[in-house]
C-alpha positions as a Markdown table, in Angstrom:
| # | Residue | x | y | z |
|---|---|---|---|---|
| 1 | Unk | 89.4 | 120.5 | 115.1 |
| 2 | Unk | 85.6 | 119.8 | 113.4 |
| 3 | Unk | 87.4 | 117.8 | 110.7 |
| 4 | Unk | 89.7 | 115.7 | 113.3 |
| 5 | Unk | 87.0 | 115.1 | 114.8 |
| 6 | Unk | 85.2 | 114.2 | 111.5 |
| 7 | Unk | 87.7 | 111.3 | 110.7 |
| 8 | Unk | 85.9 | 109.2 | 113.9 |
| 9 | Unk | 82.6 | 109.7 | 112.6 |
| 10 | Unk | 80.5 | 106.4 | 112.4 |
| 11 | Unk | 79.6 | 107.7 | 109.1 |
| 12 | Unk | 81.7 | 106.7 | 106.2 |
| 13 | Unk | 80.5 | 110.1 | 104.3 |
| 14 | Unk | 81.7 | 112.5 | 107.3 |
| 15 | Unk | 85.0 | 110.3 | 107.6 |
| 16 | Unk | 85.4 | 110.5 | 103.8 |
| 17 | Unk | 85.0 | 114.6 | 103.6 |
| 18 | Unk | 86.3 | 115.4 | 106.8 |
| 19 | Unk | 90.2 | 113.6 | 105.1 |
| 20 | Unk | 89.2 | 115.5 | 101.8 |
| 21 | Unk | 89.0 | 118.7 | 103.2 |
| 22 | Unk | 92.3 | 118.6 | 105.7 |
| 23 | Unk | 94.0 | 118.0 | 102.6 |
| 24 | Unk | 92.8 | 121.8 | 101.7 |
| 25 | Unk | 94.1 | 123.1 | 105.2 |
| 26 | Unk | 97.3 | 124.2 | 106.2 |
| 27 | Unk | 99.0 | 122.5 | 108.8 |
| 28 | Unk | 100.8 | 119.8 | 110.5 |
| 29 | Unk | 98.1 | 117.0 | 111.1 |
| 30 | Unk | 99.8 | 113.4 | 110.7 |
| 31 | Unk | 100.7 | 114.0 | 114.2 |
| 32 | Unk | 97.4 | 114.0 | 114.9 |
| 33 | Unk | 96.3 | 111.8 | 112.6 |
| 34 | Unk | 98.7 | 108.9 | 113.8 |
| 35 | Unk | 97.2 | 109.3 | 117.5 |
| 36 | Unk | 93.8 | 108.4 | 115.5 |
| 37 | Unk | 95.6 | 105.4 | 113.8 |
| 38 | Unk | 96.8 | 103.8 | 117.4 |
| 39 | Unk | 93.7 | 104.5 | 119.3 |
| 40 | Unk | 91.1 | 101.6 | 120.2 |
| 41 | Unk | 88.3 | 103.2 | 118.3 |
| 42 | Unk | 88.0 | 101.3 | 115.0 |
| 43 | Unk | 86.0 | 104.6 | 113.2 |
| 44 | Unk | 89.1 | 106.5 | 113.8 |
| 45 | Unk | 91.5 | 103.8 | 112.5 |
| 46 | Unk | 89.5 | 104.1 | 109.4 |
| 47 | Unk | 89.0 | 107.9 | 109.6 |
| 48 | Unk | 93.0 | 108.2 | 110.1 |
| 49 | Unk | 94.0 | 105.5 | 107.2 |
| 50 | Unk | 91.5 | 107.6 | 104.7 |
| 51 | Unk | 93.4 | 110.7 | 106.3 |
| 52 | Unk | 96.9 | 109.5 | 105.2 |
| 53 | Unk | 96.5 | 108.6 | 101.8 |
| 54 | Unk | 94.7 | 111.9 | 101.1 |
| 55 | Unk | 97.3 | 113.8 | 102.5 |
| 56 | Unk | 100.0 | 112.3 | 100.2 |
| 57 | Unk | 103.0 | 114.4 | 99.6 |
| 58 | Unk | 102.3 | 117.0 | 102.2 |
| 59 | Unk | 103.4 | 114.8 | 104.9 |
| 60 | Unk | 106.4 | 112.3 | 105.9 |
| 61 | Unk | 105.2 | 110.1 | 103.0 |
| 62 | Unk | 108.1 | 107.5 | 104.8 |
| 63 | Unk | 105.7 | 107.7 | 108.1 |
| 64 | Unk | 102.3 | 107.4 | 106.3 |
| 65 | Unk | 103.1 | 104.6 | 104.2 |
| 66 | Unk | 105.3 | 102.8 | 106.7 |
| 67 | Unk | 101.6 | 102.9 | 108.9 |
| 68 | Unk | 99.8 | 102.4 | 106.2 |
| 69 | Unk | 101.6 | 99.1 | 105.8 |
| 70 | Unk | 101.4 | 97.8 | 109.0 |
| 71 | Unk | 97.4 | 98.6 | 108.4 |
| 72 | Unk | 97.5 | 95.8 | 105.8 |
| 73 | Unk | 98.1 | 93.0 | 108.5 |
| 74 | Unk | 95.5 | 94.5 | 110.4 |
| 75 | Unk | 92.3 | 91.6 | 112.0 |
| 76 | Unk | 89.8 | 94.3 | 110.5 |
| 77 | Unk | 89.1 | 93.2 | 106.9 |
| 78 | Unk | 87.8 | 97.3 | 106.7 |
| 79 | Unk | 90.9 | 98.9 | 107.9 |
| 80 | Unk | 93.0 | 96.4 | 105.3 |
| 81 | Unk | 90.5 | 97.8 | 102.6 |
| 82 | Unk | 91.1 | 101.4 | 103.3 |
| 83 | Unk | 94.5 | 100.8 | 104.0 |
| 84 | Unk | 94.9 | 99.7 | 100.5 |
| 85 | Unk | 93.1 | 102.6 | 99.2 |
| 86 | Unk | 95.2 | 105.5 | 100.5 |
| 87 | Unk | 98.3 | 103.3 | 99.5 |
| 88 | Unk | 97.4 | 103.7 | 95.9 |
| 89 | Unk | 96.2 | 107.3 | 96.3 |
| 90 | Unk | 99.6 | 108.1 | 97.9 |
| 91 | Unk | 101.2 | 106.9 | 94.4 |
| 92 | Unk | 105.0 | 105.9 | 93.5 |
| 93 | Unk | 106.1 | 106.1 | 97.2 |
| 94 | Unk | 103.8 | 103.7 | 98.4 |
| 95 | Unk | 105.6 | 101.0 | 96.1 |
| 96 | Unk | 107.5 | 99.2 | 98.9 |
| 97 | Unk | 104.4 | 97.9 | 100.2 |
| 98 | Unk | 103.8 | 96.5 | 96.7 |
| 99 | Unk | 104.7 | 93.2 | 97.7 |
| 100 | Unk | 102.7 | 92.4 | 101.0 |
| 101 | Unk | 99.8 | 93.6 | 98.9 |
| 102 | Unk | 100.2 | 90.8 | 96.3 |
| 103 | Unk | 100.7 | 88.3 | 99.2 |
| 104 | Unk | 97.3 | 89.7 | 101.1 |
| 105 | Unk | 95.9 | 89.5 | 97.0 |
| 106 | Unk | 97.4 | 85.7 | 96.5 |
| 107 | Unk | 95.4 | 84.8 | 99.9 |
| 108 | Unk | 91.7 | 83.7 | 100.2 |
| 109 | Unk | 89.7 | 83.8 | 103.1 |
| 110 | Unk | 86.4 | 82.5 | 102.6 |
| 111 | Unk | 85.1 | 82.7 | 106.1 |
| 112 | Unk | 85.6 | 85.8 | 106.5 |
| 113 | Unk | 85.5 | 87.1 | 103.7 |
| 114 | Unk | 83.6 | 85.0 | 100.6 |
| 115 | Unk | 83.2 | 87.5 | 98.3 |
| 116 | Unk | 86.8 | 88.7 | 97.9 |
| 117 | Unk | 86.0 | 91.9 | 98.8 |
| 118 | Unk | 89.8 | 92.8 | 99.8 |
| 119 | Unk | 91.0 | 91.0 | 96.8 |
| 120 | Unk | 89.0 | 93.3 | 94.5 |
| 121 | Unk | 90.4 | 96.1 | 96.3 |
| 122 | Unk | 93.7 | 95.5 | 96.1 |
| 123 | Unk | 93.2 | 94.6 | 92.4 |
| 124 | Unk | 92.6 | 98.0 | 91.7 |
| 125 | Unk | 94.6 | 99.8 | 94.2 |
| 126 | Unk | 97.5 | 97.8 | 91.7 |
| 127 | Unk | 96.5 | 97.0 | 88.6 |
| 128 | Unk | 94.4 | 100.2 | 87.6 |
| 129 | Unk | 96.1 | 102.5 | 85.7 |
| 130 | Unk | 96.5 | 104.6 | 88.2 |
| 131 | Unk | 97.3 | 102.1 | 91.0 |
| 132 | Unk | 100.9 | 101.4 | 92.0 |
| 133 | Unk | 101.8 | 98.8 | 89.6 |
| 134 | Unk | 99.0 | 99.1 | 86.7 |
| 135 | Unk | 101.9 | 101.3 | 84.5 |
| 136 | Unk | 104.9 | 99.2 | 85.3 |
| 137 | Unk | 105.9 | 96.2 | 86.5 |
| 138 | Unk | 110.0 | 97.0 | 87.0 |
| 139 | Unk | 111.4 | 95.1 | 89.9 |
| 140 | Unk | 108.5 | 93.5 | 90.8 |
| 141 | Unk | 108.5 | 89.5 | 92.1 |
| 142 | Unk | 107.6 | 88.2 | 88.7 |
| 143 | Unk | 106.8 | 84.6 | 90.9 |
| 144 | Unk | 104.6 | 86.7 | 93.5 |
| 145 | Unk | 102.9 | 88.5 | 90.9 |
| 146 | Unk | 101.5 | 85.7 | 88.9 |
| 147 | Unk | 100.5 | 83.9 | 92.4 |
| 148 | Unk | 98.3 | 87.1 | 92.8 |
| 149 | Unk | 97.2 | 87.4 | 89.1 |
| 150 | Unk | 96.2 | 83.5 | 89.1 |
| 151 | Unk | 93.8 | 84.5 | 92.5 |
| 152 | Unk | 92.7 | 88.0 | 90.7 |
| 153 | Unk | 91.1 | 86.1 | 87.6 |
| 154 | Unk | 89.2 | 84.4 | 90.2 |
| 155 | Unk | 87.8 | 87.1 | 91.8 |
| 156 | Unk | 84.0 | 87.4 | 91.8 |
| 157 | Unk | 83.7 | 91.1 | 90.7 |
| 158 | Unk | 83.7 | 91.7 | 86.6 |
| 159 | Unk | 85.6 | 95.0 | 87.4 |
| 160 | Unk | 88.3 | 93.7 | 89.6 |
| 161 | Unk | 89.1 | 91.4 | 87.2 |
| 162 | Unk | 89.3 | 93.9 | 84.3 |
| 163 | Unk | 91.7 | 95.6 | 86.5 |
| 164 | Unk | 94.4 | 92.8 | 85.9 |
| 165 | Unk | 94.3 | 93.3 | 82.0 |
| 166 | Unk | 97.3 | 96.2 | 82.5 |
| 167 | Unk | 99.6 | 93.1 | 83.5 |
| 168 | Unk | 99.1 | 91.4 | 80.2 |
| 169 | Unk | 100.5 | 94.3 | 78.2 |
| 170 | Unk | 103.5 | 94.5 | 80.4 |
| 171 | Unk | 104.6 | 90.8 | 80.3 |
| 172 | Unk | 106.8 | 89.3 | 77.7 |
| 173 | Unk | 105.4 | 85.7 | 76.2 |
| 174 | Unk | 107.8 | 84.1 | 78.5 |
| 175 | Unk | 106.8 | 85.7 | 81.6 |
| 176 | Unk | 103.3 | 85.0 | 81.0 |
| 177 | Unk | 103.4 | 81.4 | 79.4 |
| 178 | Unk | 102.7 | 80.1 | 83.1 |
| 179 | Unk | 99.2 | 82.8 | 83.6 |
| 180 | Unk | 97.5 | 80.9 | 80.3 |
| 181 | Unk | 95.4 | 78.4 | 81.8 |
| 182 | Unk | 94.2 | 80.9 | 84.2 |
| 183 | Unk | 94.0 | 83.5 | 81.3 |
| 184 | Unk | 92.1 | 81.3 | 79.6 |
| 185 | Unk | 89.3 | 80.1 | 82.9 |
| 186 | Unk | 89.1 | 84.2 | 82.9 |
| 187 | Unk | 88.0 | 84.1 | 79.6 |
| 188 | Unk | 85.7 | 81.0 | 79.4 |
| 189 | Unk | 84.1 | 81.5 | 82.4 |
| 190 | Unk | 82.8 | 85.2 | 83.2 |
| 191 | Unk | 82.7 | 86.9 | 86.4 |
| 192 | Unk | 79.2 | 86.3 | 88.6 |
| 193 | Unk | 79.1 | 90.1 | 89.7 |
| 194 | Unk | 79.9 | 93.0 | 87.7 |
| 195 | Unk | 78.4 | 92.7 | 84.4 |
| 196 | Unk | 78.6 | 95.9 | 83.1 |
| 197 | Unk | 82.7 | 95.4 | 83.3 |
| 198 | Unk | 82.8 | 91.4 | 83.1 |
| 199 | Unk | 83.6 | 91.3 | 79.7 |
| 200 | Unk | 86.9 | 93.6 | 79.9 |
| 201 | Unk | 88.8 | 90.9 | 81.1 |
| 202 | Unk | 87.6 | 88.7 | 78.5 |
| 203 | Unk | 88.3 | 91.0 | 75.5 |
| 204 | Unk | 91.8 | 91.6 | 76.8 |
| 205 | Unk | 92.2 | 87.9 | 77.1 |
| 206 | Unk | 91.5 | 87.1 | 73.8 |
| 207 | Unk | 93.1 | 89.6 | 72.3 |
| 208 | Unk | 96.3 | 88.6 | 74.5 |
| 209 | Unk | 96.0 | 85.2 | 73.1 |
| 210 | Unk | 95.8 | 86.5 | 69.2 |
| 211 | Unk | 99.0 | 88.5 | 69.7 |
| 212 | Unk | 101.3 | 85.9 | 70.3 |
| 213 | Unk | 99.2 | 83.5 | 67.6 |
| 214 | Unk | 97.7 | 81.7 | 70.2 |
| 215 | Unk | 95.6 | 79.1 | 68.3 |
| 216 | Unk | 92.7 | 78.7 | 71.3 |
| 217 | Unk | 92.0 | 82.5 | 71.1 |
| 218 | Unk | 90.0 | 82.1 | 67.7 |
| 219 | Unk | 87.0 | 80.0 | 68.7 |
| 220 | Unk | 87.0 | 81.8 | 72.0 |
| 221 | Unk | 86.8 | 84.9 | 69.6 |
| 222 | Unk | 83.1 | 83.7 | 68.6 |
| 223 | Unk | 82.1 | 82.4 | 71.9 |
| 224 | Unk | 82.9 | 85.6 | 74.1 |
| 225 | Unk | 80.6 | 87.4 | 71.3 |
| 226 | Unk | 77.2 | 86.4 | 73.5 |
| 227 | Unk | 75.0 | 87.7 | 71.0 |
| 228 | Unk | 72.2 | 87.3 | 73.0 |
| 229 | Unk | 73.6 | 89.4 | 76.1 |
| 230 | Unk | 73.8 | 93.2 | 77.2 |
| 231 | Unk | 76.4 | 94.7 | 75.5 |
| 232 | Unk | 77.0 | 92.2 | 72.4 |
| 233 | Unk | 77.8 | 95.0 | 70.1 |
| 234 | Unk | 81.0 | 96.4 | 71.7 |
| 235 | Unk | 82.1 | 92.7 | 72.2 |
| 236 | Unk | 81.3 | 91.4 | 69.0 |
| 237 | Unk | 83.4 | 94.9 | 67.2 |
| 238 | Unk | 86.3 | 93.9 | 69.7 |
| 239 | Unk | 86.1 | 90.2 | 68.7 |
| 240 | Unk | 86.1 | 90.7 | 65.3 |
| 241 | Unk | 88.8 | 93.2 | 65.6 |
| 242 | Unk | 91.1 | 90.7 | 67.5 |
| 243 | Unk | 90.2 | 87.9 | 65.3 |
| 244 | Unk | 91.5 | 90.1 | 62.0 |
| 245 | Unk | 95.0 | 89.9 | 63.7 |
| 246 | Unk | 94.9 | 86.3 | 62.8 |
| 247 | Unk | 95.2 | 86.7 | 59.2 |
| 248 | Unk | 95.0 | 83.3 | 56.8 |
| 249 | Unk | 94.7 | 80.8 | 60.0 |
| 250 | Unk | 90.9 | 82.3 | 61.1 |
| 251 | Unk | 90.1 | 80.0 | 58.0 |
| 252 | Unk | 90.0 | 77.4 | 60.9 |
| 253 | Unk | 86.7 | 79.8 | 62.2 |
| 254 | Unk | 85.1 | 80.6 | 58.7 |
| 255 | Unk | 81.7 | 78.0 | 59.5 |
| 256 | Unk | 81.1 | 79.6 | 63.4 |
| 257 | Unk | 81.6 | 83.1 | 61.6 |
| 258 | Unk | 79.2 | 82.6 | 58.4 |
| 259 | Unk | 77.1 | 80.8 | 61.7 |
| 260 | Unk | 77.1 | 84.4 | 63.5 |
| 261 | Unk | 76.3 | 86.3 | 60.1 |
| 262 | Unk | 72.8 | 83.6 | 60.0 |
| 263 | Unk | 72.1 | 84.3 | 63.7 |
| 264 | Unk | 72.2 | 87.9 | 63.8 |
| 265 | Unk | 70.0 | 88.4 | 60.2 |
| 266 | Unk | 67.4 | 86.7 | 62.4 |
| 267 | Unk | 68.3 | 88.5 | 65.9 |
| 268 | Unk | 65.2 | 90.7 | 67.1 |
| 269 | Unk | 67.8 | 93.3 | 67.0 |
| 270 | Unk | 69.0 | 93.0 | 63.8 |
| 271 | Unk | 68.5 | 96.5 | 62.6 |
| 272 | Unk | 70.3 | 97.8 | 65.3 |
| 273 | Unk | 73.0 | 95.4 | 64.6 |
| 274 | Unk | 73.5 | 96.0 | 60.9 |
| 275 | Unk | 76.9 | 98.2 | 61.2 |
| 276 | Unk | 78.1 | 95.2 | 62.6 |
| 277 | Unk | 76.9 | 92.5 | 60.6 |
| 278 | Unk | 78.3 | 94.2 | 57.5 |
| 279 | Unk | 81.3 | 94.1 | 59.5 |
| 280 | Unk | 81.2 | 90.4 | 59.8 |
| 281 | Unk | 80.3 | 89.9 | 56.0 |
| 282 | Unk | 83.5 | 91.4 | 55.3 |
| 283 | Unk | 85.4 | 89.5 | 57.5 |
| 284 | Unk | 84.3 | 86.4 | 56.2 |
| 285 | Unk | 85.3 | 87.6 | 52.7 |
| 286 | Unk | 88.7 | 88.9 | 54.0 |
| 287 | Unk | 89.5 | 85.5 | 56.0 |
| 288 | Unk | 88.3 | 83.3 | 52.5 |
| 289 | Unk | 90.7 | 85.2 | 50.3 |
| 290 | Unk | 93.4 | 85.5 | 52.9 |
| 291 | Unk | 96.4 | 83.8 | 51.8 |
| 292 | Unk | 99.9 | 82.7 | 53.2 |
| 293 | Unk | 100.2 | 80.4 | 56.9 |
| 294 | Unk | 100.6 | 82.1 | 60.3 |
| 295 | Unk | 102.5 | 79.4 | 62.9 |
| 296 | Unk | 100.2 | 79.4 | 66.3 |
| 297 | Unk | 101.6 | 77.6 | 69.1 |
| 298 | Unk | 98.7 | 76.3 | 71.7 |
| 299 | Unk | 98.6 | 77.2 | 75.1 |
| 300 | Unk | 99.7 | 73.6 | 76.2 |
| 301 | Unk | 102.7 | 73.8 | 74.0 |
| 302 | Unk | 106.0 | 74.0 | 75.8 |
């Protein structure tokens, strides 16, 4: 009774532990649960979608997602959020509500909600690995999705973007010819927010672009690099990594690179950064003795 009771706390901690724990107990308590999800109290709304998605398999999954659902068309942008949440911790059942989540993702709302805050959940209540979608894409709306991955790339939070990069490696070329231009704003221009993750997206674009010899992805290779910004030696490793895929055409990139090698001798942090430039001297030598053509194709072509 404490822990139903728990799940219409004002407090999002006691709401939060209170669905943990029932998840421990024995017993029968969606009935319970659902009373909480129709009353006029919006704390127990929350407390009772939280509820559901911890619960998973040990009740009426049909029931839980079925309200869960209906959650996502809710006025409160908080009960949507949560909503989302317990849809994704429920798992593979929760897939039919797949698609109004991509149509809540594909919306803005910058009233009422500027930041995004319910895209970026929904981004990774999908597209994590662990979210309902991030693993597979089989009999998904390929038109939907990309209407929902165009608006993710957007999305002000580093992370939430970052979240999207599982749909790149479970596209074909073809399906995801029509995502390059926003693939590509993703990349050029970083998320605000986020910083610690805002470059995952990035490095996953790029290196999207260099596996199907995508002639843009090679100076974006040197820009993304940001040698003067936190976390520059994990992103120039990556870079350099994705740029090797390229074989005899990084020629085309040879001046920015022997550029780089000059810029980071004279970088404050250069002893920190030797590993890496060593790694750059040898990919210059690689790149000037490659031999043979690679075809690219540009992101305009048709």
């Amino acid at each position: 009774e404490d822990l139903l009771i728990g799940l219409s706390s004002w407090s999002p901690s006691v709401r939060k532990r209170s669905a943990a724990e029932l998840k421990n107990r024995k017993g029968d308590f969606q009935p319970a649960i659902l009373k909480l999800m129709d009353s006029n109290d919006r704390y127990s709304r929350y407390g009772a979608a939280e509820a559901l998605g911890q619960l998973g398999a040990k009740v009426d999954t049909g029931v839980s997602v079925s309200t869960l659902t209906d959650a996502l068309e809710s006025d409160d942008l908080c009960l949507r959020i949560l909503a989302a949440e317990a849809l994704a911790r429920i798992g593979s059942p929760a897939r039919p509500a797949v698609p109004l989540m991509l149509e809540r993702l594909a919306r803005t709302d910058r009233e009422n909600d500027p930041r995004g805050m319910e895209q970026r959940i929904l981004c990774f209540s999908l597209f994590n690995r662990g979210g309902l979608i991030g693993r597979s894409l089989d009999g998904i709306d390929r038109e939907l999705l990309l209407r929902a991955v165009r608006v993710g790339l957007q999305n002000e939070d580093g992370r939430a973007r970052g979240s999207l990069g599982t749909v790149y490696e479970n596209l074909t070329y073809d399906e995801i010819k029509p995502l390059l231009p926003a693939i590509h704003q993703a990349i050029v221009e970083p998320a605000p927010s986020g910083i610690m993750f805002a470059s995952g997206i990035r490095l996953s674009g790029v290196a999207l672009l260099a596996k199907h010899r995508i002639r843009e992805g090679m100076p974006l290779c040197i820009q993304i690099m940001e040698i003067d910004k936190w976390g520059k030696k994990n992103r120039i490793t990556q870079c350099l990594k994705t740029l090797d895929t390229y074989g005899a055409a990084a020629k085309a990139v040879l001046p920015e690179l022997r550029q780089l090698e000059k810029d980071l001798l004279a970088h404050k942090e250069a002893r920190m950064l030797a590993p890496v430039i060593e790694q750059i001297q040898a990919m210059i030598d690689k790149i000037d003795s490659a031999t043979g053509s690679v075809e690219l194709r540009g992101i305009d072509d048709p």
